[in-house]
MDTraj code that builds the backbone (N, CA, C; nanometers):
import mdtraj as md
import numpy as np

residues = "UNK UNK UNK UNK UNK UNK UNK UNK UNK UNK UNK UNK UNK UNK UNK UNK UNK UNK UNK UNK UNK UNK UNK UNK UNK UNK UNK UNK UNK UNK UNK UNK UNK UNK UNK UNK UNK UNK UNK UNK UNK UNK UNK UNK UNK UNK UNK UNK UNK UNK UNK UNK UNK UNK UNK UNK UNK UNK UNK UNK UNK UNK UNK UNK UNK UNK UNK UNK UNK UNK UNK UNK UNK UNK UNK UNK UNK UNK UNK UNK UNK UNK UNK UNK UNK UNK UNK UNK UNK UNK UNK UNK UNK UNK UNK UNK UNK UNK UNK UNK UNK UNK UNK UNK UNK UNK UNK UNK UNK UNK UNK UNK UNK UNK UNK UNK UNK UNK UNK UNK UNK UNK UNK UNK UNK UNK UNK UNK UNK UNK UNK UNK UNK UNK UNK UNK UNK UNK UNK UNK UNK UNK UNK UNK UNK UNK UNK UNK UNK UNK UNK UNK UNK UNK UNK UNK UNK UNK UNK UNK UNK UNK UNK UNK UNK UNK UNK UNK UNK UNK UNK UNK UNK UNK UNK UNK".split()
xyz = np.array([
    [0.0840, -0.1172, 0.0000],
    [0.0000, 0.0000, 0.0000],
    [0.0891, 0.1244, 0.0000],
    [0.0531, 0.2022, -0.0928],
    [0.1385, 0.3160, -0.1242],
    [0.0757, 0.4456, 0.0007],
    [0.1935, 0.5415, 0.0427],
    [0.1333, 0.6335, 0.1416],
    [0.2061, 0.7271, 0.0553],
    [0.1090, 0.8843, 0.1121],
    [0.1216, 0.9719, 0.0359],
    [0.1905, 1.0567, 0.1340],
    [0.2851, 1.1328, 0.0989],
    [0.3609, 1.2497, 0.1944],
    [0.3163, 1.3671, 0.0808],
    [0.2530, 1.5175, 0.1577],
    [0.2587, 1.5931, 0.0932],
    [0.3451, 1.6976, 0.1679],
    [0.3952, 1.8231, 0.1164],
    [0.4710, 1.8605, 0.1805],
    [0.4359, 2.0122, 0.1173],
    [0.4603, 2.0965, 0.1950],
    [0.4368, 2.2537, 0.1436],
    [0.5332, 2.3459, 0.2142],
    [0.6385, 2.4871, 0.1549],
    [0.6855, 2.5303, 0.2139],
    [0.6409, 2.6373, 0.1504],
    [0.6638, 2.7765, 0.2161],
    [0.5937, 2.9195, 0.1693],
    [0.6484, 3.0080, 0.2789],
    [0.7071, 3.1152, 0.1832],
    [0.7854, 3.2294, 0.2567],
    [0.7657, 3.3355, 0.1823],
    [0.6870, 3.4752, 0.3411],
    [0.6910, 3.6075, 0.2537],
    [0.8017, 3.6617, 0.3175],
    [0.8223, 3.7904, 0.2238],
    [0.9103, 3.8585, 0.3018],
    [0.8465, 4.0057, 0.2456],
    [0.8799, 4.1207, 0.3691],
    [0.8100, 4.2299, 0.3960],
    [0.9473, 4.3188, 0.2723],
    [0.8673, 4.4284, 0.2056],
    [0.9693, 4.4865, 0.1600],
    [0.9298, 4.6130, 0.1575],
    [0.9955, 4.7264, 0.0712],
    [1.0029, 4.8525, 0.1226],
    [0.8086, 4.8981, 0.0586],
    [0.7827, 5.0228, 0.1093],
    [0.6663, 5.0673, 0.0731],
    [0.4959, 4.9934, 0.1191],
    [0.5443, 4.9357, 0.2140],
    [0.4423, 4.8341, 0.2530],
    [0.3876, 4.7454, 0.1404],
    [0.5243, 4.6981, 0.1233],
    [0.4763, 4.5789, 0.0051],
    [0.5637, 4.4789, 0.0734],
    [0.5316, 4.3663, -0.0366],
    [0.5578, 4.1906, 0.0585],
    [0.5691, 4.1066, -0.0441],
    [0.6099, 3.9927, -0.1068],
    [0.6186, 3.8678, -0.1879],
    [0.6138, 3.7816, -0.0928],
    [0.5480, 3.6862, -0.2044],
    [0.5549, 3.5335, -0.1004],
    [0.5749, 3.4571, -0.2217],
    [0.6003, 3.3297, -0.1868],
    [0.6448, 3.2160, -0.2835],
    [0.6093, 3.1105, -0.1972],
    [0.5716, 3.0023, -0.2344],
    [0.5313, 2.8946, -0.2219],
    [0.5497, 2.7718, -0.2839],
    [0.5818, 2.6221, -0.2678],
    [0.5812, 2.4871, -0.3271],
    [0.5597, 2.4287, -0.2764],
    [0.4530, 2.2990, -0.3427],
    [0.4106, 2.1978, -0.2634],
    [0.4403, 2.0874, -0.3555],
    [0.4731, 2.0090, -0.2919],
    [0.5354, 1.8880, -0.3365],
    [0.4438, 1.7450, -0.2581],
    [0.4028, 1.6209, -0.3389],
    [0.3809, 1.5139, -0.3288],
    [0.3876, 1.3943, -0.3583],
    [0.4088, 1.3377, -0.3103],
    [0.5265, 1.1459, -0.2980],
    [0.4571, 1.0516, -0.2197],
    [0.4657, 0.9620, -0.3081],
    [0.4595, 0.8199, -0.2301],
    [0.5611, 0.7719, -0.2152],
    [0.5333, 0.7316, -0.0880],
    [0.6354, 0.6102, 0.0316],
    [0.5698, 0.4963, 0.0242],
    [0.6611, 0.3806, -0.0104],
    [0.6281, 0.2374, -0.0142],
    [0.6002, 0.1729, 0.1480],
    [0.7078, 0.1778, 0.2019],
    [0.6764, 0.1807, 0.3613],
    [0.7300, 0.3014, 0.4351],
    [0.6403, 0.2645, 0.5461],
    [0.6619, 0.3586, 0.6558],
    [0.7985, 0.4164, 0.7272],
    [0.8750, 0.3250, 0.7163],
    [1.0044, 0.3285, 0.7466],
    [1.0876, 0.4441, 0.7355],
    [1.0126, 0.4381, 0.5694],
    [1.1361, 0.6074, 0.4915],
    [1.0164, 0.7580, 0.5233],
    [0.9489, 0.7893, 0.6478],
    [0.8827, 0.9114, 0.6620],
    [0.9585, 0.9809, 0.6853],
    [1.0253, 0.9408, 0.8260],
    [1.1385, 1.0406, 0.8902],
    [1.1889, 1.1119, 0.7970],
    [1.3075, 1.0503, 0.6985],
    [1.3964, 1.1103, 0.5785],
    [1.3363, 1.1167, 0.4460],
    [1.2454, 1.0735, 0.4761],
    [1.1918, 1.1288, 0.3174],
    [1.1463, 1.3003, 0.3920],
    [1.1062, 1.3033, 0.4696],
    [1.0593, 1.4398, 0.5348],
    [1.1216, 1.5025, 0.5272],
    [1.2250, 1.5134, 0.5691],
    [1.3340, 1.6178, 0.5786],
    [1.3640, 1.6371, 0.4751],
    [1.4167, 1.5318, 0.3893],
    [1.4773, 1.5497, 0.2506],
    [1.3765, 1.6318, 0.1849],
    [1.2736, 1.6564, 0.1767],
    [1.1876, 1.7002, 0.1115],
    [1.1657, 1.8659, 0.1765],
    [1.1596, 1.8471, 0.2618],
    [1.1943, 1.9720, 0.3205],
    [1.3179, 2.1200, 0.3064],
    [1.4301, 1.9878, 0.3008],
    [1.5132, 2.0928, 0.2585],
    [1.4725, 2.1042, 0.1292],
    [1.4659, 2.0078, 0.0259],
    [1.4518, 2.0553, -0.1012],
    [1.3589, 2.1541, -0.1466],
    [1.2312, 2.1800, -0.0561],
    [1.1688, 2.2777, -0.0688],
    [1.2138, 2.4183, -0.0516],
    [1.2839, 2.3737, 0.0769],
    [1.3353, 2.5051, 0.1229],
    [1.4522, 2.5828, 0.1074],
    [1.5135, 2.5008, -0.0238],
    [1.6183, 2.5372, -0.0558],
    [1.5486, 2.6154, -0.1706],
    [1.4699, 2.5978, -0.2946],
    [1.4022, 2.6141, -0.3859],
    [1.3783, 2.7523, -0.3596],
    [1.2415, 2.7557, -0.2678],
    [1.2013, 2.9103, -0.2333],
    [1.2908, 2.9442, -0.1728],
    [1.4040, 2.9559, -0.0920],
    [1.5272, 3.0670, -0.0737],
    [1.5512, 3.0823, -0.2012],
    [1.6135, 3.0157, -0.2583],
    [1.6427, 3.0659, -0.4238],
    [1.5429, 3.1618, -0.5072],
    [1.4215, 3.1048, -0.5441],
    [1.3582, 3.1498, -0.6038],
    [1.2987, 3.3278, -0.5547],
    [1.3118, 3.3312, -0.3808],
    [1.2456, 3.4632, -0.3470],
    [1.3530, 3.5310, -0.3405],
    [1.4420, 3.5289, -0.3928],
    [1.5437, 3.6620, -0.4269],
    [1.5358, 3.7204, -0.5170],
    [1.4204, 3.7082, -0.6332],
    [1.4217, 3.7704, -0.7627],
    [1.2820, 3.8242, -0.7069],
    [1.3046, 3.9594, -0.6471],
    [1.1915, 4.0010, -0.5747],
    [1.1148, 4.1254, -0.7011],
    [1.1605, 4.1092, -0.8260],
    [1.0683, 4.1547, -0.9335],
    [1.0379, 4.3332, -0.8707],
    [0.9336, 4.4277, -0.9197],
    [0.9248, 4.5198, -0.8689],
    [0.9092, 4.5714, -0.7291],
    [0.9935, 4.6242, -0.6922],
    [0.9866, 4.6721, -0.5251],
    [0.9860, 4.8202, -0.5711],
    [0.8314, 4.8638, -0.4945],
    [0.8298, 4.9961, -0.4803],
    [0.8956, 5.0862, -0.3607],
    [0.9079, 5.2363, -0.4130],
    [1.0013, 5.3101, -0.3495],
    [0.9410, 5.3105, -0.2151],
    [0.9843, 5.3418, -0.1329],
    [0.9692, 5.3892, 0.0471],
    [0.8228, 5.5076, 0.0281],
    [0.8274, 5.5848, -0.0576],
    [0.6819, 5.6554, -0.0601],
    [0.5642, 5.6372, -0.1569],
    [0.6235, 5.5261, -0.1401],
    [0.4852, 5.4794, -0.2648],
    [0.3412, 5.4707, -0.2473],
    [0.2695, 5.5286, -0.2958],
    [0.1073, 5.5064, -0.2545],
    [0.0893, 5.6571, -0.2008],
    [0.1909, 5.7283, -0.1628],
    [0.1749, 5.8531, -0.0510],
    [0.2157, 5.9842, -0.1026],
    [0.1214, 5.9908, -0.2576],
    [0.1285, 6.0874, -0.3259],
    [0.0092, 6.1940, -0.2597],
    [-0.0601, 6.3033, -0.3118],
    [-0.1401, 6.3900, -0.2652],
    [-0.2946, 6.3935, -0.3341],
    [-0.2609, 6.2834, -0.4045],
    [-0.3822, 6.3083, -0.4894],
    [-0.5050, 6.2506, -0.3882],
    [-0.6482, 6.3170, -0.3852],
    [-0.7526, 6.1973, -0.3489],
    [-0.7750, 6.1142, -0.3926],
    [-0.8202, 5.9775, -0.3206],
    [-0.8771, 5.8492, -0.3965],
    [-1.0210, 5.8752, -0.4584],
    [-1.0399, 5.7861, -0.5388],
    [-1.1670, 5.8026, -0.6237],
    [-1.3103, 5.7717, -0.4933],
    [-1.3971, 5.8269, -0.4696],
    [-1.4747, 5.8652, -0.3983],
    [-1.5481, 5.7228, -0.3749],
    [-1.5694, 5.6335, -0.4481],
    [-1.7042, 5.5250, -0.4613],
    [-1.5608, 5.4348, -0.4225],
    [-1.4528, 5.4587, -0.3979],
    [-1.3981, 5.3066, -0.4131],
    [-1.3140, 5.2656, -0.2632],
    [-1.3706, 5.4288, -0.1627],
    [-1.3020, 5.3245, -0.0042],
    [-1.1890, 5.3506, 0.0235],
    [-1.0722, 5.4219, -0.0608],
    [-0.9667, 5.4445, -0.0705],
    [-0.8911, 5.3827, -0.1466],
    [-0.9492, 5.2597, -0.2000],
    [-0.8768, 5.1276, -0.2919],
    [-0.8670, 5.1993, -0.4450],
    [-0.7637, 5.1373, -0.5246],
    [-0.7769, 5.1870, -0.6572],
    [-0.8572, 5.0687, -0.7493],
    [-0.9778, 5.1379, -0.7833],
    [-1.0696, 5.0393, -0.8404],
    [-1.0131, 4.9374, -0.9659],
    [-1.0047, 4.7819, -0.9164],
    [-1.0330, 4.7077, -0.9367],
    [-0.8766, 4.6174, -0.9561],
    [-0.7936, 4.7070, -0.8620],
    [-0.6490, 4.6760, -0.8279],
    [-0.6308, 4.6014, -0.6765],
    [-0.7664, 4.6678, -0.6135],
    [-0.7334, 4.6205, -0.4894],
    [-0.5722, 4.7150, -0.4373],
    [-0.4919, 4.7875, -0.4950],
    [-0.4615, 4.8620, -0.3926],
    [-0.4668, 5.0011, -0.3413],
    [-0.3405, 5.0319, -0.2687],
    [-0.4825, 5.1887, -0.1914],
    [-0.4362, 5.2575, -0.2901],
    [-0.5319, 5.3429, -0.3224],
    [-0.5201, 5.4702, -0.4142],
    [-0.4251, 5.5642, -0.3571],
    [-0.3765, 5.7113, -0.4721],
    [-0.3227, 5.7552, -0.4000],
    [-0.3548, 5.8182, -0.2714],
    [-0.2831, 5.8802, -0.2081],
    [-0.3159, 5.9354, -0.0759],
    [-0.3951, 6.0718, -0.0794],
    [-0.4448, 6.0582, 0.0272],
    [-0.5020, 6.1823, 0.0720],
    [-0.5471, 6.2708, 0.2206],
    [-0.5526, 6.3593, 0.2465],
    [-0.4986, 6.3648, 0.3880],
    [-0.5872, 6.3078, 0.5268],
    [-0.5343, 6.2752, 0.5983],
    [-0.6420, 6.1814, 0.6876],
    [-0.7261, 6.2565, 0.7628],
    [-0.7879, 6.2099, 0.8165],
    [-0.9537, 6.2740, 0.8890],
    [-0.8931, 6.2895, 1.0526],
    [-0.8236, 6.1631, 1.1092],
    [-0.7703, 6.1534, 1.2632],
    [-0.6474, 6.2145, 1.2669],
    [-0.6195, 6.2085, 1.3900],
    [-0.4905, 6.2990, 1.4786],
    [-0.3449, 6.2447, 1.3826],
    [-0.2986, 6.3270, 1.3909],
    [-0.1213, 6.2695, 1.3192],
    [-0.1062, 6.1578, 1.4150],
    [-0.0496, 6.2129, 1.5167],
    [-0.0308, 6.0735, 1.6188],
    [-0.0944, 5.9500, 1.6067],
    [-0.2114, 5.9598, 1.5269],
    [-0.3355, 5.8411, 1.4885],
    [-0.2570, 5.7835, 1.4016],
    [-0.2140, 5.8913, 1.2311],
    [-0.1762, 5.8147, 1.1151],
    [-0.0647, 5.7457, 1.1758],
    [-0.0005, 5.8225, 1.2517],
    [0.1388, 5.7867, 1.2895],
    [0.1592, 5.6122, 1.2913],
    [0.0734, 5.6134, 1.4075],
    [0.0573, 5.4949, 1.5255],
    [0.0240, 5.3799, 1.4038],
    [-0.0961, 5.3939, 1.2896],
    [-0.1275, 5.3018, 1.2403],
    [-0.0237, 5.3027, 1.1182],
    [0.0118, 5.4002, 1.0910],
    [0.1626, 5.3211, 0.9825],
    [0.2639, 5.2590, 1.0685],
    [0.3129, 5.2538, 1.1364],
    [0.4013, 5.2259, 1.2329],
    [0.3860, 5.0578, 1.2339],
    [0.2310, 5.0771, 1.3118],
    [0.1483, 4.9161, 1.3078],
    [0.1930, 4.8604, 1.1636],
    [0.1589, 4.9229, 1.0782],
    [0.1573, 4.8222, 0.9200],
    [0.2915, 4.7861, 0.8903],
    [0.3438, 4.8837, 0.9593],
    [0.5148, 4.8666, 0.9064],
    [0.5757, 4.7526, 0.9697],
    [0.5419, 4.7727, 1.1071],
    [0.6575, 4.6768, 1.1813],
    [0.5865, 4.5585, 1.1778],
    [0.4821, 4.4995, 1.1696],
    [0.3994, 4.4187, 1.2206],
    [0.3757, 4.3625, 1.0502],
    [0.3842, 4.3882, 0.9150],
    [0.4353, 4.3318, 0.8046],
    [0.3105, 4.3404, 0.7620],
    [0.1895, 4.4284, 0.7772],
    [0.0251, 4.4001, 0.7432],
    [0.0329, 4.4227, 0.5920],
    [-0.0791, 4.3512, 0.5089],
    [-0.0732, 4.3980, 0.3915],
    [-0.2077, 4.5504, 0.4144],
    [-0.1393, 4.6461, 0.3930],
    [-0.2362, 4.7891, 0.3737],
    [-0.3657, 4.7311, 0.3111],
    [-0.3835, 4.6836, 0.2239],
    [-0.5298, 4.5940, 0.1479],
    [-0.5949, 4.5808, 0.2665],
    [-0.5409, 4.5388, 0.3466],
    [-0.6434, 4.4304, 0.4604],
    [-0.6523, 4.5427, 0.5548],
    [-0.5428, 4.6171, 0.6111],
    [-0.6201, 4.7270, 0.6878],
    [-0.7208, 4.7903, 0.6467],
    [-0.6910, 4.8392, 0.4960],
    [-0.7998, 4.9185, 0.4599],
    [-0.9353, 4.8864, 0.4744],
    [-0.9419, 4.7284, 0.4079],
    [-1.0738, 4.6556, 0.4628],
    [-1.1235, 4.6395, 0.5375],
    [-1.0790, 4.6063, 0.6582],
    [-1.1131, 4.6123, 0.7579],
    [-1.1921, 4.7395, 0.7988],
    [-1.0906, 4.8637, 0.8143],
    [-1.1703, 5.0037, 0.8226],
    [-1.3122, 5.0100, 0.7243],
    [-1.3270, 4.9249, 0.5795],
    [-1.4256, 4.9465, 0.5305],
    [-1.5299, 4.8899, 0.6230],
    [-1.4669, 4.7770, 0.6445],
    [-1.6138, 4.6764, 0.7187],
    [-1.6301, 4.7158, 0.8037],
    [-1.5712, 4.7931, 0.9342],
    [-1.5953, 4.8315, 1.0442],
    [-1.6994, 4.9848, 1.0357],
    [-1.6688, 5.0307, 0.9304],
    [-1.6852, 5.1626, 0.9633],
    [-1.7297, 5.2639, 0.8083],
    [-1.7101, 5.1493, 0.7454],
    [-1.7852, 5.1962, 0.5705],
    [-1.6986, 5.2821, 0.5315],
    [-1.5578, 5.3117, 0.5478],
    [-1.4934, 5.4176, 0.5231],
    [-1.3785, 5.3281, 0.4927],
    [-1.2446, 5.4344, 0.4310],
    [-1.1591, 5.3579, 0.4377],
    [-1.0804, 5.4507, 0.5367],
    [-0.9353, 5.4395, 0.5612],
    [-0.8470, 5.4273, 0.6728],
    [-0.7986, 5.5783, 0.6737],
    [-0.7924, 5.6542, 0.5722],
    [-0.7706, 5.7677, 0.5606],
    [-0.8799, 5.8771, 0.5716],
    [-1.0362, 5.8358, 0.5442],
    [-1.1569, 5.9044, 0.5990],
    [-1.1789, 5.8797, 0.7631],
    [-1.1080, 5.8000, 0.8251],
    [-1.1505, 5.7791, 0.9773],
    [-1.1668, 5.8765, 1.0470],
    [-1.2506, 5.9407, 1.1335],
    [-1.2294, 6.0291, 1.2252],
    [-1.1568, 5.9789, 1.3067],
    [-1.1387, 6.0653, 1.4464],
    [-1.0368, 6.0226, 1.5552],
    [-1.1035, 5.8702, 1.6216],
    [-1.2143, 5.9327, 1.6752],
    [-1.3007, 5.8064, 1.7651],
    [-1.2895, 5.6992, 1.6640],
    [-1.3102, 5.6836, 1.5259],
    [-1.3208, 5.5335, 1.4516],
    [-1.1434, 5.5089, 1.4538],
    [-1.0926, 5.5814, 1.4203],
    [-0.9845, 5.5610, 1.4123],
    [-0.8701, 5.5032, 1.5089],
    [-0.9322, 5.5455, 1.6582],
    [-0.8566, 5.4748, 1.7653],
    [-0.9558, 5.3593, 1.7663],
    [-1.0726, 5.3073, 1.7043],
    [-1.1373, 5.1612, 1.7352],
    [-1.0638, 5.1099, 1.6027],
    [-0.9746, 5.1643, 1.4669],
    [-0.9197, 5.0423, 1.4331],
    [-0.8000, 5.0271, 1.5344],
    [-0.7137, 5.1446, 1.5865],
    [-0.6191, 5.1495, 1.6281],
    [-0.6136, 4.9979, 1.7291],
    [-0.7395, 5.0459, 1.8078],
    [-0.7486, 4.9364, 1.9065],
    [-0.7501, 4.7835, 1.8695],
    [-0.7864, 4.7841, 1.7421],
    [-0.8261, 4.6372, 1.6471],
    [-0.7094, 4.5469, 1.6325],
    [-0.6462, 4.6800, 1.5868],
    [-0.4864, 4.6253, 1.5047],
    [-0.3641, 4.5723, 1.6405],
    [-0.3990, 4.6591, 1.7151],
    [-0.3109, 4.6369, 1.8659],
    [-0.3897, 4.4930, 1.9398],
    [-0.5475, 4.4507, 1.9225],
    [-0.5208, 4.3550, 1.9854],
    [-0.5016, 4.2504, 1.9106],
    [-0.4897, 4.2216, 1.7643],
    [-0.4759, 4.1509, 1.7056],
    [-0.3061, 4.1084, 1.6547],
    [-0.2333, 4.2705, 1.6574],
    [-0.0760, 4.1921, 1.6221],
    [0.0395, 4.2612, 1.7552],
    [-0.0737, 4.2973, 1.8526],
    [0.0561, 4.3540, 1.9669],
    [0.0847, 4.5376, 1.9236],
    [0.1618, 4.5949, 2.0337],
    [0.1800, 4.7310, 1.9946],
    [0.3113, 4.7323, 1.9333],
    [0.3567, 4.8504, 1.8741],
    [0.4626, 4.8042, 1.8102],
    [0.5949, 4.8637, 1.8824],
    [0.7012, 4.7844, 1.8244],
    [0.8043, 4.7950, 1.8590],
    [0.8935, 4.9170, 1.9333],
    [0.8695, 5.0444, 1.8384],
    [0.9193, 5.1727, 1.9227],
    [0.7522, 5.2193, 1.8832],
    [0.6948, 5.2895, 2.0479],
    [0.5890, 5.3286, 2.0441],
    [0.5971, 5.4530, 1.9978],
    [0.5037, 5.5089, 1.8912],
    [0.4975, 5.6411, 1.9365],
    [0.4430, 5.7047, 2.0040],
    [0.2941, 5.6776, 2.0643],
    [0.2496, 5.7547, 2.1900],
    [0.2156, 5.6496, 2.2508],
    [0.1853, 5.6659, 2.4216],
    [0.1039, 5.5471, 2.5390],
    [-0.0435, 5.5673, 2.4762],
    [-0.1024, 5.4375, 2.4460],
    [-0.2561, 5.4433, 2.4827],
    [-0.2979, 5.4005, 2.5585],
    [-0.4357, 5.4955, 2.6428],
    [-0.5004, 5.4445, 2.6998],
    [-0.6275, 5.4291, 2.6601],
    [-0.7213, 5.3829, 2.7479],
    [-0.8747, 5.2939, 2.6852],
    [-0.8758, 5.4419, 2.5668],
    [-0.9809, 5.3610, 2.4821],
    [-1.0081, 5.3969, 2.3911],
    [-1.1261, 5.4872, 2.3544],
    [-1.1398, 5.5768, 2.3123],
    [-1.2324, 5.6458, 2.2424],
    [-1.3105, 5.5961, 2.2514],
    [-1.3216, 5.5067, 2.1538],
    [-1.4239, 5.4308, 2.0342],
    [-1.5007, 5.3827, 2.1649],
    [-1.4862, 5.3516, 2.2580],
    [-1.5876, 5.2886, 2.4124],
    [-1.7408, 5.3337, 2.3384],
    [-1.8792, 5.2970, 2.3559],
    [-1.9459, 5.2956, 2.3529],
    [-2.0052, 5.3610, 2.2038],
    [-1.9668, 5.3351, 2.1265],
    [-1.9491, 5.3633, 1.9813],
    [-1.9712, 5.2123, 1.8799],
    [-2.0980, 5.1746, 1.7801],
    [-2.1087, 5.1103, 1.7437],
    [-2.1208, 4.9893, 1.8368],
    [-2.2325, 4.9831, 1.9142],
    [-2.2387, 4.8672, 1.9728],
    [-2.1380, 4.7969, 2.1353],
    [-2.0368, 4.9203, 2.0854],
    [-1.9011, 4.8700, 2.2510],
    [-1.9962, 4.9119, 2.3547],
    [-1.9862, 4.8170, 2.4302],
    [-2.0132, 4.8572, 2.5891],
    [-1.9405, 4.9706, 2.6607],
    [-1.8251, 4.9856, 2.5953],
    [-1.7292, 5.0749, 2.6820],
    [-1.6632, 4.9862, 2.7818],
    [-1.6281, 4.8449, 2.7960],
    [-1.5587, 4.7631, 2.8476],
    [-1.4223, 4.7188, 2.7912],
    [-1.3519, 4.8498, 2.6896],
    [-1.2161, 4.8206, 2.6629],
    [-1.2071, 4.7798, 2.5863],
    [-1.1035, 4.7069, 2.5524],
    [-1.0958, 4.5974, 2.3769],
    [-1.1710, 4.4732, 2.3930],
    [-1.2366, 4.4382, 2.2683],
    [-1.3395, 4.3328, 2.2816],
    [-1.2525, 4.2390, 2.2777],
])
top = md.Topology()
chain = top.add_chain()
for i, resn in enumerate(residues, 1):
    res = top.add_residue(resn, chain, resSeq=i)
    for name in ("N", "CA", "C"):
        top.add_atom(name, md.element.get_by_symbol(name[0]), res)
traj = md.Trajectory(xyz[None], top)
């Protein structure tokens, strides 16, 4: 009886402008007996993982350090996204406190988020995207993003409870 080993390895890596690549391979084999899992595992492993090290060094276009963070407004119907790219349009100036934008680029930066998904998020939470937030929505993503990937590394300001408390449904009992 033939057994099947499948095997998958996948590596992103964060790069400048809040952009990211990933690469991925999956590989699958039959083992005659059980015997050869151990080293067929590994072997397969490195070979994967030798592959994508190789292969994710040809990191193709990497945008500059200010990319996306031109002056123009985003197109009005589309959330901040550039319609039908899925990414953020250009910039435009934000609705919350500097210390706000601050805090949440900071978050995207160190913490490796794809901007797409923040933005979404702010859509779903709040029908807006991340750059229309007022202060109060804006410290409830703040609060989102902090309990979901930690605060970041060099803070820029202390927070305490949040705004957003009793706003859309919060009790005012802190982070949900």
């Amino acid at each position: 009886m033939a057994i099947k080993l499948i095997a998958n390895y996948s590596k992103r890596l964060g790069l400048p402008g809040y952009s990211s690549h990933q690469f991925s391979v999956e590989i699958e084999t039959e083992l005659v007996t059980t015997d050869d899992v151990p080293a067929e595992a590994a072997r397969i492993y490195e070979l994967l993982q030798t592959n994508v090290d190789e292969q994710i060094q040809h990191t193709g276009f990497v945008p500059p350090g200010d990319y996306g963070m031109t002056d123009q407004a985003p197109p009005a119907a589309s959330g901040g996204l550039t319609k039908g790219t899925g990414r953020p349009a250009p910039s435009s100036p934000w609705k919350c406190s500097e210390k706000q934008r601050e805090l949440i680029e900071n978050l995207v930066a160190e913490h490796h988020l794809e901007k797409a998904d923040v933005e979404n998020l702010a859509i779903e939470r709040f029908g807006k995207g991340v750059r229309q937030l007022n202060k109060v929505e804006a410290s409830g993503l703040i609060d989102e993003l902090l309990e979901a990937h930690g605060g970041p590394k060099n803070p820029v300001t202390t927070r305490r409870r949040s705004a957003y408390a009793g706003v859309n449904g919060n009790n005012g009992g802190g982070r949900r």
